[in-house]
Structure formats: structure tokens, C-alpha cells
C-alpha positions in Angstrom: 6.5 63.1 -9.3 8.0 59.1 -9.5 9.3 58.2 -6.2 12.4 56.8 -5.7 12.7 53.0 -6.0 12.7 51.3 -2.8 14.5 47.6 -2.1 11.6 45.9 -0.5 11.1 43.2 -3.0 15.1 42.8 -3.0 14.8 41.7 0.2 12.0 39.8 0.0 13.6 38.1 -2.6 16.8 37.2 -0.9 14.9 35.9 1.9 12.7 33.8 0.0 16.3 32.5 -2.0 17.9 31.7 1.0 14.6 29.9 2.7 15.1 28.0 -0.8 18.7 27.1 -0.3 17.9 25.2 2.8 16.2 22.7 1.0 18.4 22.3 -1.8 19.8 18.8 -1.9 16.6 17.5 -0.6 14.5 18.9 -3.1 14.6 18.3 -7.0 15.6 21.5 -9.0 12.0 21.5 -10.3 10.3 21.4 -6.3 12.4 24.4 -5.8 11.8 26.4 -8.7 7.8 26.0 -8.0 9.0 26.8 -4.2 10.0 30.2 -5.5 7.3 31.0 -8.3 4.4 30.3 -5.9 6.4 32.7 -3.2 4.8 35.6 -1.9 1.2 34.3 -2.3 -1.6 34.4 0.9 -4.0 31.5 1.1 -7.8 32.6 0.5 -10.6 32.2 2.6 -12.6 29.0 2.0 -15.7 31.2 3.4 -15.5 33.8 0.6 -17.9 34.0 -1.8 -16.8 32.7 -5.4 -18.4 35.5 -7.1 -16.2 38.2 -5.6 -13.4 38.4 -7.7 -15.9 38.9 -11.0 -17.7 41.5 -8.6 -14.4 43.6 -8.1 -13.9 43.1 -11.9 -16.6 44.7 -12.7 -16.9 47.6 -10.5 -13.6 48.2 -12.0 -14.8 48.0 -15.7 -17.8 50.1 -15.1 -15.6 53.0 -13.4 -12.9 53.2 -15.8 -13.7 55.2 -19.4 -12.1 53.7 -22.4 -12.3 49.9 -21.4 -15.1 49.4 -23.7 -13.0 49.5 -26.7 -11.2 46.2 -25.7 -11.8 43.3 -26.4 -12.7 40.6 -23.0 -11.7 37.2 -22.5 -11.5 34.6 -19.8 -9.7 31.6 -19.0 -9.4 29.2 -16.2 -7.8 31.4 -13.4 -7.3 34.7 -15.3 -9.8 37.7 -16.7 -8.2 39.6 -19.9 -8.2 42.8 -21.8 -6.8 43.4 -25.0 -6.6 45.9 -27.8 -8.7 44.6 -30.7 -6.3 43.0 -33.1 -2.9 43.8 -31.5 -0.1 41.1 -31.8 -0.2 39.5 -28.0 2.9 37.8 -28.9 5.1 41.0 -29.4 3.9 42.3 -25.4 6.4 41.0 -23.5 7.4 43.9 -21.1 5.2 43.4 -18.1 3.9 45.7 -15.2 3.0 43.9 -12.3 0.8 45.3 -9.7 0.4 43.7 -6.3 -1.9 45.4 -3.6 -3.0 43.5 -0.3 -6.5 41.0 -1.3 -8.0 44.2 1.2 -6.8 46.9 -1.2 -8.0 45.1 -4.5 -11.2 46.9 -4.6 -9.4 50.5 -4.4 -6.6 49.3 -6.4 -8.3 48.1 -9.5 -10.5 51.1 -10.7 -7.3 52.5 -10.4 -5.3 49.8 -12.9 -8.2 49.7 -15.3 -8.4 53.8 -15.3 -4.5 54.1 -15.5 -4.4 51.1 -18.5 -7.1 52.8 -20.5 -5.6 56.1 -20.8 -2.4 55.3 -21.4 -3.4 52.4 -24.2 -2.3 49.6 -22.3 -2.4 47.0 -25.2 -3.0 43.6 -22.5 -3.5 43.0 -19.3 -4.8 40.4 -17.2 -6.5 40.0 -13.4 -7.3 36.9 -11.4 -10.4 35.5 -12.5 -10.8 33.4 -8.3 -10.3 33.7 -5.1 -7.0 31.9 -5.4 -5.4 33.6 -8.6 -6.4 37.4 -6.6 -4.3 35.8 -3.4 -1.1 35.4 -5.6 1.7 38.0 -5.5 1.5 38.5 -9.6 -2.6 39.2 -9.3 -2.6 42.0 -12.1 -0.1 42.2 -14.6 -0.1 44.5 -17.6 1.7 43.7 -20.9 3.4 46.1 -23.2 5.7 46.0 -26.6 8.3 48.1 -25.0 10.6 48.7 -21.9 10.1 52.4 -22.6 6.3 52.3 -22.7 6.2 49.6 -20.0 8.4 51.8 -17.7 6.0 55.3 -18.2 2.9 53.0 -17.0 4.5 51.8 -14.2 5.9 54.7 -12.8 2.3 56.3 -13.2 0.6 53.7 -11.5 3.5 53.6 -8.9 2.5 57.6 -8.5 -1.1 57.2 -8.2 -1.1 53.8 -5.6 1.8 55.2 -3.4 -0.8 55.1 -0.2 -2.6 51.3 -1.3 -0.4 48.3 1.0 1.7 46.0 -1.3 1.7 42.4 -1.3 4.7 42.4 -3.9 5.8 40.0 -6.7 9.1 38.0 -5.7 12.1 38.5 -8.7 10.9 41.4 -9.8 12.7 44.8 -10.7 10.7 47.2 -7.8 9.3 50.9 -9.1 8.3 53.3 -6.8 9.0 52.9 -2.7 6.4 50.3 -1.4 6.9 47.6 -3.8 2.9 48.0 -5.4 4.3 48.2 -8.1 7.0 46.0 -10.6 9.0 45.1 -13.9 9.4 41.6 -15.3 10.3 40.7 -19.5 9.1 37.4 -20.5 11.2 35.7 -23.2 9.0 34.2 -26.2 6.2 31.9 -25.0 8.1 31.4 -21.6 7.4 33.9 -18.1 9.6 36.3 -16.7 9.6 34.8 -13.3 9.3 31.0 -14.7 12.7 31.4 -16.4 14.4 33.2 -13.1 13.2 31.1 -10.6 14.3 27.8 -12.6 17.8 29.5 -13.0 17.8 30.1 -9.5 16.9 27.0 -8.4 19.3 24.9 -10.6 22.4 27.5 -9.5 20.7 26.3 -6.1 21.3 22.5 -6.5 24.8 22.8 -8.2 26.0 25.1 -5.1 24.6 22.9 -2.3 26.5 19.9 -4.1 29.8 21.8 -4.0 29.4 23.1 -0.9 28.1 19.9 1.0 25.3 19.8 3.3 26.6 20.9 5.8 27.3 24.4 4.4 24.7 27.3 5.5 21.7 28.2 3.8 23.3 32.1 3.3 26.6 31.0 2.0 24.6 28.7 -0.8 21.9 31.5 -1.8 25.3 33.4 -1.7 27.3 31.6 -4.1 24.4 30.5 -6.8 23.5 34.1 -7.0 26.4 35.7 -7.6 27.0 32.4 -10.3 23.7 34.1 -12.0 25.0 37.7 -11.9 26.7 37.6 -15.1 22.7 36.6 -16.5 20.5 38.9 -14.0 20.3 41.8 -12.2 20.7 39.7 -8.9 20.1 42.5 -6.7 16.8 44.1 -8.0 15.9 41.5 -10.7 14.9 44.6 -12.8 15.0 42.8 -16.2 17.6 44.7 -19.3 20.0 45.4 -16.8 22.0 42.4 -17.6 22.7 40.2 -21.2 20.4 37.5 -20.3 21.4 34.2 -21.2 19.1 31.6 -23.1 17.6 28.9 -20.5 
């Protein structure tokens, strides 16, 4: 049965905008908006061995049936599955998945399992140490909000027990926060196009306000500027006429 959606990443969120707002003014629109993407990442252990993440990649792999029949690739930071022949392009409905760097090795069996038998048409894992200590680690890519919405209420279900990390500006499904939904715009990410919204709202509400003003009073105002564009609240992407960036 899908759990109710919690407000954990809504609050992470608004904490993290309002941490933001305090250095608006001092910081260029651009710092900021890198300020927020890289939010809600851990540092990794320098001592870890660099093989590990390909190590938890492939246990994962080996215990899912069905992840044969896609196709592998790998670039710098990131390990990928997809669908042999399917348009990459037209998969912009994302599922984002973000356990605790402790719970990966539970967690992605899980995830590969999960993508398999429900045709997951892409998705993508960190391919280090640092990519598996970001909040967006895993992140699955579908062609529709309906079809991206069934997977991640499933795999909401099934990793209800597994701690969350959590992906900042992100709609949450399910009641810890494991689990996400994010819609990138052609070539361009879900999060990079919020978090550069936010961040110039940022700077044009610290200017009108002064400096003096509070850090609460500035998140305040710049996102309830964005509301008309996003689901400021949840930052569950469809629930509001986006406007181009």
C-alpha cells in the first residue's frame, strides 16, 4: 500500500533556501545556485577504497533478473542502464532515490530489481566515492509522469525501512523522503533549472529588501515571487505552468 507523502524534503529545502538567502548580496547568482545544487551531499571518506562503488554495482547487477537485457555504459562520475535503442531524449520524468552511503548496498539490489520489472527505460548510479555521497546518487528516467509516478511509489513501498539522505527541490513520495520526483526540461536538469530560479529570485529580493533585512523574510519573499512557476512548497514538478528559464 503507498504511504502517504511526508514533508521532510520540504523542509529540508526551506532550510537550505534560507541558509542561501543569507548570502545573497555577497554571493553572485551563479555561487548560489551551485550553493543549492550541491545541497544535501555528505563528504566521502578519503580512506575508502575506490573500487567500492563498482563493487556495490555489481552485486546489484548480479542479483537483479532482467538487467541483462540493457545496455551498460559509463562515464566520468556516473554508471548507466538503458533499454537497447530507446530514445534517451524523450525520458525526462525522473525518480530519484537517496538512501544513507550505509544503506547503498541494501538499497540498490532493491533499485536494479524494482527498475527491471517494471521496464525502467534509464537510469543511472554513481560511478565514485564522491558521485554515491551526493543527495541525487540514483536516479531513474522515464517518458511519462504516470509511469514515473507507479515506479516511485513502488520503490517508496519496498525501501520504507532503508534511512534517507534525500534530494533537495524535489517533489517527496512516500513518508521518509528515500524516495523523489523531478522533470528535466530538454537537455537542461530538473534541479539545475530550480535552483538557478531560486537563486536569482534570491539576489533580486536581497536588493529590495537591503541587507539588513533577515535571511527568512528574503527566502520568504523570492519564493512566493517563484510560486506562480513552482510548486514552492513540495517542488513536486506538473503542479505548476512552469515558465521557460
Amino acid at each position: 500500500m503507498s504511504q502517504p507523502s511526508g514533508d521532510r524534503l520540504a523542509q529540508m529545502t526551506r532550510t537550505l533556501v534560507v541558509r542561501a538567502a543569507a548570502l545573497a548580496g555577497r554571493a553572485r547568482p551563479d555561487e548560489l545556485a551551485a550553493v543549492l545544487y550541491r545541497s544535501g551531499g555528505s563528504a566521502p571518506d578519503p580512506r575508502q577504497d575506490p573500487r567500492w562503488p563498482h563493487h556495490l554495482a555489481h552485486l546489484a547487477e548480479r542479483s537483479a533478473p532482467g538487467t541483462e537485457r540493457y545496455e551498460r555504459s559509463r562515464a566520468e562520475h556516473w554508471n548507466g542502464w538503458t533499454t537497447p535503442g530507446v530514445e534517451t531524449t524523450a525520458q525526462v520524468h525522473k525518480v530519484y532515490v537517496s538512501p544513507t552511503v550505509p544503506g547503498l548496498a541494501t538499497v540498490l539490489p532493491v533499485v536494479f530489481a524494482t527498475a527491471a520489472a517494471l521496464d525502467v527505460p534509464s537510469w543511472k548510479v554513481g560511478a565514485d566515492a564522491a558521485g554515491l555521497h551526493r543527495a541525487d546518487k540514483i536516479v531513474l528516467y522515464l517518458p511519462s509522469a504516470s509511469r514515473a509516478d507507479t515506479v516511485a511509489a513502488a520503490l517508496a513501498d519496498l525501501l520504507d525501512g532503508c534511512s534517507a539522505q534525500g534530494v533537495p527541490f524535489t517533489g517527496q513520495v512516500g513518508a521518509t523522503g528515500i524516495v523523489s520526483r523531478g522533470q528535466d526540461r530538454p537537455g537542461e536538469s530538473w534541479r539545475a533549472v530550480v535552483c538557478r530560479a531560486v537563486a536569482d529570485a534570491l539576489d533580486e529580493h536581497r536588493a529590495r529588501l537591503g541587507p539588513a533585512a533577515a535571511a527568512e523574510a528574503v527566502a520568504g519573499a523570492a519564493l512566493d515571487a517563484l510560486a506562480d512557476a513552482y510548486d514552492v512548497v513540495t517542488w513536486r514538478p506538473g503542479t505548476r505552468e512552469q515558465v521557460p528559464a
